[in-house]
N, C-alpha and C positions, 0 to 999 in steps of 0.2 A: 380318583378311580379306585375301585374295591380290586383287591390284589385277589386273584384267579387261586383255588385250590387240589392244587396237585396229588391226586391219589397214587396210593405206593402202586409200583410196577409190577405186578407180584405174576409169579408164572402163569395163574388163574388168567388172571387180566389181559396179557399177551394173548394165550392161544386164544381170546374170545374175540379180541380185535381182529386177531389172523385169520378167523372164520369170519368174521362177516366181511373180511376184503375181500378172502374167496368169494364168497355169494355175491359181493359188489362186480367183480370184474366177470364172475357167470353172469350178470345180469339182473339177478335177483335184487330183494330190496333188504338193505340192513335193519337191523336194531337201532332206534335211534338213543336205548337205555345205554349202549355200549359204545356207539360210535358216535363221537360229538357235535352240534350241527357242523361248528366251522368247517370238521374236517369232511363231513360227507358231500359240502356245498365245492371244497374245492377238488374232492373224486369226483363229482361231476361236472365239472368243468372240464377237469384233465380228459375225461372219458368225450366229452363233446369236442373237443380239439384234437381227438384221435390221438392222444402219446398210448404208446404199449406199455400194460403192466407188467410184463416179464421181464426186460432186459432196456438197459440203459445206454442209449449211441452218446458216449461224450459228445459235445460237440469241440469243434480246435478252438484252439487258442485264438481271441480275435485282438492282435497287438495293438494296431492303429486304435482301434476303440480305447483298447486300454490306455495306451499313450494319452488319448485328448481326455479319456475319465479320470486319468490320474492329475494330468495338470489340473482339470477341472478341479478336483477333491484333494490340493494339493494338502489343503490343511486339515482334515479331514483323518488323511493316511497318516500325515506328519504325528496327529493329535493319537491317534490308537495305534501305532506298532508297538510303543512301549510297553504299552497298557497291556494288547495283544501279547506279547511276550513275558510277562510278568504272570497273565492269568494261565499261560500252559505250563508255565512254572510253577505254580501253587497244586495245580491239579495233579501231576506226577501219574497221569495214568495213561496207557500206551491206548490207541486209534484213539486220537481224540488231537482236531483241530479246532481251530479260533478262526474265522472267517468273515473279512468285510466285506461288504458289499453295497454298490450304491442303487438308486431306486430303479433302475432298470436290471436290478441282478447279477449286474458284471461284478466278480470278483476283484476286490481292488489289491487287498493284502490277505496272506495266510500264515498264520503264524502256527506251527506245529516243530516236532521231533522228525527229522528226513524220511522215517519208516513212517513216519504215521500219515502225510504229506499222499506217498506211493497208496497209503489203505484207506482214502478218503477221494474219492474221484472229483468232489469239486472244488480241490482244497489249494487250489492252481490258477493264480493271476490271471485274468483273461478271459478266462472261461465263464459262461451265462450260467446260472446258479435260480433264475427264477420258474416260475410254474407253471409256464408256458414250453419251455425247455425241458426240464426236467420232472416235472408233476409234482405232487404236491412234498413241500419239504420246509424246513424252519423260515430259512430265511426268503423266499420266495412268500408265504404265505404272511410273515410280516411288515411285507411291503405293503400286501394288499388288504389286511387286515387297520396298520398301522398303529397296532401295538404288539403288548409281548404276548410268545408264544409259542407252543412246545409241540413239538410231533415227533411220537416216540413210536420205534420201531414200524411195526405194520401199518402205523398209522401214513407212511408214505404211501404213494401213488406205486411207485414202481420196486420189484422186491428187491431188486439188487442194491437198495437201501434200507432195508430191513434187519439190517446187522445195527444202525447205529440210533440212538434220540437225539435229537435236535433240541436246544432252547437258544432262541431271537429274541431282541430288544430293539424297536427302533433309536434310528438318532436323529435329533433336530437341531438346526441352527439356531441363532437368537430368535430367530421370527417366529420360530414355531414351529417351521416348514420341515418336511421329511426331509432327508438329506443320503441317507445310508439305512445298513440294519447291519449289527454285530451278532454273529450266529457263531457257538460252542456245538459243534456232533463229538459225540460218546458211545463210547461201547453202551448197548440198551445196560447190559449187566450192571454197568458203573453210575446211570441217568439215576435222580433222586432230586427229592421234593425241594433242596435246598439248589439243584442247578440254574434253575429260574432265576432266581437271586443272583445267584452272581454273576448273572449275565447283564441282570440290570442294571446291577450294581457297576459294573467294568463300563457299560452303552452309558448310565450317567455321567461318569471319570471321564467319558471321552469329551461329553458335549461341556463339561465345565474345564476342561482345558484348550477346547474352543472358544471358549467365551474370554477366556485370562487371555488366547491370543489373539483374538479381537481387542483384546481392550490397550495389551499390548503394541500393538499396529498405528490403533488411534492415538495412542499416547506418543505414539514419535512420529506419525502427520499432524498431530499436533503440535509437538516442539517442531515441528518443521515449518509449519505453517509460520510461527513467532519471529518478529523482525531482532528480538533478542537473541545471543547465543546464550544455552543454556545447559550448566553441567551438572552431572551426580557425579556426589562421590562419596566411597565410603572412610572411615573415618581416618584408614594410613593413605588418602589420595588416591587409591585404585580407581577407576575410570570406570561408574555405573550403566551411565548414559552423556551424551555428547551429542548436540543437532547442528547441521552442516554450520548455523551460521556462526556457532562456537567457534568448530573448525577452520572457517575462512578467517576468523580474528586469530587465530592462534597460527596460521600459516601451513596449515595441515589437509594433505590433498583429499584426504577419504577419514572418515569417522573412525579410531583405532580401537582395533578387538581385544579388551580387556586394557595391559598397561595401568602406568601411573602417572595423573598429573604433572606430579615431581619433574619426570623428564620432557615434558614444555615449558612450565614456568620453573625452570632450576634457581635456587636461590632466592627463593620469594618468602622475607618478611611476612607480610599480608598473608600470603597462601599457609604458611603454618602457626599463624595468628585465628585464621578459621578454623582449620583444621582441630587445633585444640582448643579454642573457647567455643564454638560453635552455638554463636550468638547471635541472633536473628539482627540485620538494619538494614537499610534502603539506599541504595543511588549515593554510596561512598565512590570519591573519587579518588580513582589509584594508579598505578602506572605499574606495568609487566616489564620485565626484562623478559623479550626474549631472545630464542638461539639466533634469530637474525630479526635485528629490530626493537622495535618496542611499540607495548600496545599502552595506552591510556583512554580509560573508559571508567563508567556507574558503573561499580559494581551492587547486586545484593544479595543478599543470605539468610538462608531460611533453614531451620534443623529439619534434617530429613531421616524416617525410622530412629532406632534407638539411635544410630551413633555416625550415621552419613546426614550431609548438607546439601543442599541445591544453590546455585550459583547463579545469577542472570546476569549478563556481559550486557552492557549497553555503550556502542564504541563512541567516545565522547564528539567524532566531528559529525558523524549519525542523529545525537543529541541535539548539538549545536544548529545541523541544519533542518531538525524538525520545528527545533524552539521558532526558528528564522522563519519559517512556513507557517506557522501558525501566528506570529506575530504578524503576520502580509508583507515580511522579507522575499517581494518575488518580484520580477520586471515583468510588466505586459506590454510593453510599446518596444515595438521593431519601427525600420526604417521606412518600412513602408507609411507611417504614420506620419511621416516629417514632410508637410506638405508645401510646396513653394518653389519657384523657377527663376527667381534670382539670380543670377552670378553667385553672389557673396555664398547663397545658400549651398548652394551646389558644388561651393571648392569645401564647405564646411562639411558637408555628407562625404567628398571624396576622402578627406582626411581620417571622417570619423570611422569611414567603412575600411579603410588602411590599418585604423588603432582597433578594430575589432578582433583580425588576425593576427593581434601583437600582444603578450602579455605586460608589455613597458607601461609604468605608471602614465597617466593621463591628465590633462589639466583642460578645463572647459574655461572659456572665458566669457563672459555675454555679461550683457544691462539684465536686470531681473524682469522675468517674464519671457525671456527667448527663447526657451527650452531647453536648459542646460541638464535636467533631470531625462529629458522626452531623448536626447543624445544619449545620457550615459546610460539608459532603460536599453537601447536601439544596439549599442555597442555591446554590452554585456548579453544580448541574446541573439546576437551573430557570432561570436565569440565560441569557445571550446568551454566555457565557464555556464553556459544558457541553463544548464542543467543544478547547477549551482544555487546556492540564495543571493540576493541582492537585496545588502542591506544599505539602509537610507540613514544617517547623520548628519541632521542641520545643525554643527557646528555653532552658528547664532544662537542656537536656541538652547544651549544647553548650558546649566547654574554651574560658575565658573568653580565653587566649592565640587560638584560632584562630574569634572569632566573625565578625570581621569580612572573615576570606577564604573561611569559611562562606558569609556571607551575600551577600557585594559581590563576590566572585571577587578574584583577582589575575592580576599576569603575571609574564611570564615572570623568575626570577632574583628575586620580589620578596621571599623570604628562605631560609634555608636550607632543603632540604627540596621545597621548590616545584616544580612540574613545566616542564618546560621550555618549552612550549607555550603555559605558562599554564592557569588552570580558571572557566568561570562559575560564580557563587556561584548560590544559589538565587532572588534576584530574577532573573537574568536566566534562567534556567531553565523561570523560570515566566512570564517576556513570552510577552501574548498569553491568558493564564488565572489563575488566584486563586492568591494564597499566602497559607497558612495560618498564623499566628504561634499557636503552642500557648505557652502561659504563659510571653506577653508581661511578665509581673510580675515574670518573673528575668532580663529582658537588661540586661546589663552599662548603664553609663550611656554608654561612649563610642560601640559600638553605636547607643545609641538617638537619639546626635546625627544620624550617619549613614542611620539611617532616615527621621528628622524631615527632612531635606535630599531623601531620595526620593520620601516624598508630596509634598513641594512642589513638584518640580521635575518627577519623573516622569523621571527621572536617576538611573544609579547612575556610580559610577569604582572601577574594580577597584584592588585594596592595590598598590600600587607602580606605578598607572598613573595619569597625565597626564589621559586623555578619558574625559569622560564620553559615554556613550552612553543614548539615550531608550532607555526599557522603559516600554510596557502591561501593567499588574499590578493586581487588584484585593484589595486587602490586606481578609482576615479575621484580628480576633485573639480570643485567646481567656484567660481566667486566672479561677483561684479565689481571687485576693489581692483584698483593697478596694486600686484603684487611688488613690485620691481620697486616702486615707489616706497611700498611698506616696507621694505628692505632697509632704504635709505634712510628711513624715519627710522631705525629699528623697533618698530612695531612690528616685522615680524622675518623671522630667522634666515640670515642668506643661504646658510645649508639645506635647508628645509627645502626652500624656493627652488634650489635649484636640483635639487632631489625630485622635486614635483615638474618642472620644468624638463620634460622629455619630451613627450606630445603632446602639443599644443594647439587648442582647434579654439580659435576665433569666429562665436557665434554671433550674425550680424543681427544687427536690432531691425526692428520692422521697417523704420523708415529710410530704413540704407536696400530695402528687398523692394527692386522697381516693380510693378504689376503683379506683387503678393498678398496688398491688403483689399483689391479689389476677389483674387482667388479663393481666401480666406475668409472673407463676409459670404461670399454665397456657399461656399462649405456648411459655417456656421450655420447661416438662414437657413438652410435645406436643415440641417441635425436639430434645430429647436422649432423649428415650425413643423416638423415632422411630429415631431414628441407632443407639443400641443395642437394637433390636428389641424393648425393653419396652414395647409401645405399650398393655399395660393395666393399668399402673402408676398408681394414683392416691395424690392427697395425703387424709390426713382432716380431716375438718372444724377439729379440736385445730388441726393443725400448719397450715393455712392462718390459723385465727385468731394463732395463734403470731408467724408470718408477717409478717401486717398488722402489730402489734400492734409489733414489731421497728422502731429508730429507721433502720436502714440507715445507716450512715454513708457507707459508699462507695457509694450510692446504687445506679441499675439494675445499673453494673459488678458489684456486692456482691452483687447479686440473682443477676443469672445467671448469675455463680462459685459462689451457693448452691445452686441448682437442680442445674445441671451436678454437681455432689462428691453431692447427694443422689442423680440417677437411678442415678451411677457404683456407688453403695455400699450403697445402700437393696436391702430384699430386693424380691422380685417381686410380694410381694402389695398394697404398700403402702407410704407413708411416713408416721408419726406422731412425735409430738413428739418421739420418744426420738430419732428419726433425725436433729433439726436438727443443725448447729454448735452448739459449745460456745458462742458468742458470742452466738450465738440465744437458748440455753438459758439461759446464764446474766444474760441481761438481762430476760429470764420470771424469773425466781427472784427478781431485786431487788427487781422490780414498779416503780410509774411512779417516775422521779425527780426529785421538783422539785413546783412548787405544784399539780400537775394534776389532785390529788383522789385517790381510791382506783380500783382498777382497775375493769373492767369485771367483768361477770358471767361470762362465756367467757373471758376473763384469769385470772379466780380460778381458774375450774375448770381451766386450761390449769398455773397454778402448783400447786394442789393436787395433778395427778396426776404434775405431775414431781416432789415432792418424795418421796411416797408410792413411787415407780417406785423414786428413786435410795438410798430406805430402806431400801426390800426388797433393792437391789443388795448393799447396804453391809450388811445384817445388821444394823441398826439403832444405825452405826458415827457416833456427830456428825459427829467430826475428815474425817472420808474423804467423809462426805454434803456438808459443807460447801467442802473443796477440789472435787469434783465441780461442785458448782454454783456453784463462785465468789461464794458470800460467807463473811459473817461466821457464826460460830456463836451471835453472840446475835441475827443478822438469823434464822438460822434457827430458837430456840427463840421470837424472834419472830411466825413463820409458821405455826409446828407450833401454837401456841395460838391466831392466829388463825382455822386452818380447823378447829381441833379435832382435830390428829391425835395419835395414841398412840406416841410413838416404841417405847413399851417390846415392842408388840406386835410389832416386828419382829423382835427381839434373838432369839437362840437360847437355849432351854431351859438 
């Protein structure tokens, strides 16, 4: 925008303005060579809104407005009383105030000399200052204009301002938006070409120390917003900046005002190790002394201006239980999942739901496949820990050379291969929430010294390091070996054992759970024939007795790897005997094994119609009938004369 040209004030110039406001307020029409449009458009405004030329009604003081304009404009005021006071300082000339004011005219701030305050009528908080009020004048008319600009002596609306000139600057926020107008009145004598100026110059100072405290603001909801604590400091540890979640690691109720690091972490290596190298690295791990306690966390560093640093705190069990979460360290099965109405089951739910309210180590015992994970998942999220990680270690499964940087972490160098950094093992992954030891009955035995040494102490020391550090862990285990046994063998540690041997939940296998694998298959059936749209797929009566009837070895797993391969393969009208596993089928064909008597009566008929089915398949072939059903051929001319069948009638002519 082309900056406006301010003609000298010169006695000439006044009286020609003072005459055509006469002729204006007689009625007459001005000079438009003398009087310039803006100002004649806003005399006729004032004149069409009826304000009097002669004489000026203050209006009072309006508090309440001001109150809610000033909260409104907090920063605004904040940002130009300095400024405001600085520029009636440079200027050293008496009637002559500095005047904010926001876009309705209300004065917000007045900065003047006490006498000059008294010879300025609207140089008073509170008071309406726009041109509607007062008629035409600086700051009223750069509201509505919405840039800068000057109205010197006559050229006001009303005379009883005609002692002073006025020059306005608006102000805007980042957006752009009007926000206020900084207005300078002078004695006319003293008004001159360069007041302009420096009015723009002061209304600019004010909106770019608006903008530093916006930027300001965002920069600490910013560090707020950060799961980091994070500090400034300058180079002897004075305290720049500090975001609460600093504060909460360091034990400190509110963000301290100025201060020095020193007096939180007193005595810190580390801290005057930054301080004087001030050397940028990442996610070093260090350990605080502090006044109560001690923090251990990532630290990193970063040079900040000439000679201060920035800090990011990353609190190491914060670390540990993101790594956990992001690795799928997390339990989704509650109790509600453990479906069955058993006796067995349901002393083993009472039990489990007992060790849920208990932080006492846990020992799970079951055949594999009975859910000894689906318990310890159900425990750890009724528990005070649910909010915690749940970490998983199949013991079996882990290479006996690296169990113990598995399980206890190492550092940095501590053998070939290692990461440089260092890695936590799965105790500390899981401080703070449950770890799960899946068959506990195959860890090594020097492992399991190293374990016996964590329950006790609630202590782990990573492979190739010096310190131990405390970890909260509530250890589940879990195995299908007789531990007691392994004791005796010493295959595996009696302290151990019985370090783990607190509560003890005996999880029954399938075939000890009476009317659970009939509950269980139609659960199943309903959850995979859903998935593949066969939702009117049923079992028959045969193949559910078939079913029951079935010792399960790999217990529920077995089952609803059964169900699942049946909805997959089975036709759409139905599933019957023919459809089971061969494992099924051929444990039907054996009939009971062992002292338990003769089968039932739905057992007989169940083996009668499979053998008859796989007769007719075979053409009434022995050798082929009996590899089919997995026995012997004298188990099956056995069979064929116990239910009375004809093999001959199957044979072809």
């Amino acid at each position: 925008m082309e900056r406006p040209v301010y003609p000298p004030l010169s006695q000439e110039r006044m009286a020609d303005i003072t005459s055509q406001w006469r002729r204006f307020q007689a009625g007459g029409v001005v000079d438009p060579s003398t009087v310039r449009p803006m100002i004649q458009a806003s005399w006729r405004r004032c004149r069409e809104a009826g304000l009097p030329g002669d004489s000026l009604a203050l209006c009072p003081i309006d508090t309440p407005a001001l109150e809610l304009a000033s909260s409104r404009h907090r920063d605004l005021v904040e940002s130009a009383k300095h400024l405001m006071d600085k520029l009636v300082l440079s200027i050293h000339l008496s009637k002559s105030v500095v005047t904010l004011v926001d876009t309705a005219g209300l004065v917000l701030h007045a900065s003047a000399r006490s006498q000059d305050l008294e010879n300025v009528p609207y140089g008073v908080p509170g008071r309406r200052c726009d041109e509607a009020t007062i008629g035409t004048n600086g700051m009223g008319l750069c509201i509505i204009e919405k840039k800068p600009v000057h109205v010197v002596s006559s050229e006001h609306y009303n005379a009883s301002l005609h002692y002073l000139s006025c020059a306005a600057a608006p102000i805007r926020n980042l957006a752009g938006e009007l926000i206020g107008a900084l207005n300078l009145a002078i004695s006319t004598e003293s008004f001159h070409q360069h007041t302009m100026g420096l009015v723009e110059a002061a209304a600019h100072a004010i909106e770019e120390h608006l903008r530093l405290r916006s930027l300001v603001r965002n920069q600490k909801s910013i560090l707020e917003l950060l799961d980091d604590g994070v500090i400034v400091l300058c180079r002897d540890g004075g305290l720049v900046s500090i975001n609460r979640q600093a504060c909460d690691m360091l034990g400190l109720e509110a963000p301290p005002v100025g201060g020095n690091i020193r007096a939180y972490l007193p005595d810190s290596d580390a801290l005057r190790a930054i301080l004087a190298e001030r050397a940028a690295f990442y996610d070093r791990e260090v350990a605080f002394q502090l006044r109560e306690g001690r923090l251990t966390c990532a630290l990193s560093c970063a040079p900040f201006g000439e000679d201060g640093v920035i800090l990011t705190l990353r609190e190491a069990r914060r670390m540990r239980k993101y790594a956990a979460r992001v690795a799928g360290a997390k339990a989704v099965y509650t109790f509600e999942n453990i479906v069955g109405e058993a006796a067995p089951l349901r002393e083993a739910l009472r039990l489990a739901r007992a060790a849920s309210q208990s932080e006492a180590t846990t020992l799970l015992l079951g055949e594999s496949g009975t859910g000894k994970e689906l318990f310890a998942q159900a425990i750890h999220n009724a528990g005070n820990r649910r909010k915690g990680p749940f970490v998983v270690v199949n013991c079996g499964a882990l290479p006996r050379n690296l169990v113990q940087s598995e399980l206890f972490g190492y550092v940095a160098g501590a053998f070939s291969g290692a990461l440089k950094e260092g890695s936590p093992g799965k105790f500390e992954l899981a401080d703070g929430g449950t770890l799960f030891l899946d068959e506990i009955g195959e860890m090594p035995l020097e492992a399991q010294v190293s374990l016996l040494r964590l329950l006790q102490e609630s202590e782990v020391t990573r492979l190739g390091g010096k310190q131990a550090k405390r970890i909260d862990v509530r250890i589940i285990a879990a195995t299908n070996k007789d531990l007691a046994t392994a004791v005796r063998d010493n295959a595996f540690r009696g302290d151990l054992y019985y370090r783990l041997n607190v509560l003890t939940i005996h999880i029954p296998s399938l075939r000890r759970r009476e009317g659970d694998v009939a509950l269980l298959t139609r659960i199943f059936l309903e959850k995979f024939a859903t998935a593949l749209h066969k939702r009117h797929l049923r079992l028959s009566r045969e193949a559910m007795a078939a079913l029951e009837a079935y010792h399960w070895p790999g217990n529920v797993r077995e089952l609803e790897n059964c169900i699942e391969r049946l909805v997959n393969v089975a036709p759409d009208d139905g599933i019957d005997v023919a459809d089971l596993p061969q494992d099924v089928v051929a444990d039907l064909a054996r009939g009971p094994r062992g002292p338990a008597g003769e089968p039932s009566m739905s057992l007989k008929r169940i083996q009668k119609a499979l053998i008859i089915d796989t007769l007719r398949e075979t053409g009434g072939n022995f050798r082929r009938t009996s590899s089919i059903l997995n026995i012997s051929r004298t188990t099956l001319y056995a069979k064929l004369k116990q239910y009375g069948i004809a093999a001959d009638t199957f044979r072809a002519p």
